[in-house]
N, C-alpha and C positions, 0 to 999 in steps of 0.2 A: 275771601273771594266768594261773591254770589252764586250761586247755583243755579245755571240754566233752567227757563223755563219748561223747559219739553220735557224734564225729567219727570215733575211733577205728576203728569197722567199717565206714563210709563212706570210709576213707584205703584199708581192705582192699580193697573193693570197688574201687575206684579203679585201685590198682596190679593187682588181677591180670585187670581184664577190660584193661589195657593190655600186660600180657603176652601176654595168648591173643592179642588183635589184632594182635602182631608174627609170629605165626603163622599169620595167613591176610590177603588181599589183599583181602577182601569186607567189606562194615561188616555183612552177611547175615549172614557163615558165622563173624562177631568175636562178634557176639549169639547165635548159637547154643554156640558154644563156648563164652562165658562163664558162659550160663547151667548148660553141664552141669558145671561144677566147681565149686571153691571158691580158699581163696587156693593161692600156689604152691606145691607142695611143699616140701620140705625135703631138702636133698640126702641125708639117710636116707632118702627115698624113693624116689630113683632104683634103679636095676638097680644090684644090686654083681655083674657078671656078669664072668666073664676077659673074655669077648668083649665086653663094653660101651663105653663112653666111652674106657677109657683105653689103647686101642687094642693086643690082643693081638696076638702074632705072627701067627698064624696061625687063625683063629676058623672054626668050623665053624658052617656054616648046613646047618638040615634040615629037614624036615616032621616038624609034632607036631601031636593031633589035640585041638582044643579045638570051644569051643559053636558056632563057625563054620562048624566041618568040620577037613581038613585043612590048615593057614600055615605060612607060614615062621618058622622060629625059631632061636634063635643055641643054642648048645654048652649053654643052661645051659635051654633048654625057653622062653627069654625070648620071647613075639611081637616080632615086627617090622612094621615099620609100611612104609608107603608115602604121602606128600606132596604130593597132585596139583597143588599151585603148584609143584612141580618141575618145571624140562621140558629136556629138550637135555642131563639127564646130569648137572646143574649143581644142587646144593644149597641153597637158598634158604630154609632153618630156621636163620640164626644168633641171636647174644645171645640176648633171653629165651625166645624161640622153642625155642632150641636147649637149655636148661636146664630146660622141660618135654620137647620130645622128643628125647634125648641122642640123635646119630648113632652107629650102629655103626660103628667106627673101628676099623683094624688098621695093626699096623709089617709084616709081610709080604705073603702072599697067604691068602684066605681058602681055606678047602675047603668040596667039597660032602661033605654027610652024605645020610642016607638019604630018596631020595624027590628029593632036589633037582636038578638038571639043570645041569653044573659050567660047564656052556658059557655060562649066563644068570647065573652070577657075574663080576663084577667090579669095579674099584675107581675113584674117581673123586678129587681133592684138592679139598678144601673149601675157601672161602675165609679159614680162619685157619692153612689151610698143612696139616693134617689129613687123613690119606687114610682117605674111608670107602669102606663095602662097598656093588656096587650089585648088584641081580637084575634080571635082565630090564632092565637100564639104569636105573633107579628106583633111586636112594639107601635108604638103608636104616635105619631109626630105631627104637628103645627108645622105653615112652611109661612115664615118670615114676611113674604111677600103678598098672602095673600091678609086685603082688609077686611074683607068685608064676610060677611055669612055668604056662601053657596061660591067663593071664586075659588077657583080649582088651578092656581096658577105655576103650583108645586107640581104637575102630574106632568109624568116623563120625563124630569129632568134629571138629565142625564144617565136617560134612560135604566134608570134605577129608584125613581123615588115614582109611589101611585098612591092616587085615592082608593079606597079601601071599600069594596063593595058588602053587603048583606052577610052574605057567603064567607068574607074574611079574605074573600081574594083580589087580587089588582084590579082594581077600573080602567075601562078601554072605554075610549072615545063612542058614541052610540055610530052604527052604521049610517052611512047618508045613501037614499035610493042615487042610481047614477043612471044617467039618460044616455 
């Protein structure tokens, strides 16, 4: 017997607000993340960056200026992100989590580029054995959706994931003067 067509966008719906939820700990911040997406990317959509996922030697993190202001970003102008269910240095974006926001991963040590503070890089080993990049102690993550250098399309979502300022600390939107 055939299966209804209506199921179909109801199985999507299904599977990827089950995705977003394994990226965050609140059933709050699972609904608000579900709602800003749609289904999961395609790993063409991921970062094809040297410094992404699949863990360059040596990847350079720098400041680049996008609608935020100035973030951090890997060798290729990628934003990077920051996890605040992270805590203690410790990675806590794996499986689907981790295939919406790929970790920045390296096989050596990373470097600082311009603007970045080498002292507030370093590395942390994830638990699939994986050594990523951390700033200011904060892991360091790609978000899936964004293409291009300087899009910032990861930040706030779900009110747990930011771009990653100088400082090591979240990025806020710049103030807008109000009339």
């Amino acid at each position: 017997m055939p299966r209804p067509r209506f199921l179909a966008p109801f199985a999507v719906l299904v599977a990827t607000s089950a995705l977003v939820a394994g990226c965050s700990s609140s059933s709050k911040s699972s609904s608000i993340a579900a709602g800003s997406g749609s289904a999961a990317p395609s790993a063409s959509a991921a970062p094809t960056t040297a410094a992404g996922s699949a863990g360059a030697a040596s990847p350079t993190v720098k400041l680049a200026t996008t609608s935020l202001g100035q973030v951090v970003v890997d060798d290729t102008g990628m934003t990077l992100y920051l996890f605040t269910q992270d805590s203690g240095g410790k990675s806590t974006c794996t499986g689907g989590c981790a295939t919406l926001w790929p970790a920045l991963t390296v096989s050596g040590s990373p470097s600082a580029g311009t603007g970045v503070d080498a002292a507030k890089l370093g590395r942390i080993t994830r638990p699939d054995g994986t050594t990523q990049v951390t700033y200011g102690g904060a892991p360091l993550y790609h978000f899936a959706k964004d293409s291009a250098p300087g899009d910032v399309k990861g930040e706030n979502v779900g009110s747990v994931w930011f771009a990653v300022q100088a400082d090591g600390s979240k990025a806020a939107p710049p103030a807008t003067a109000g009339y």
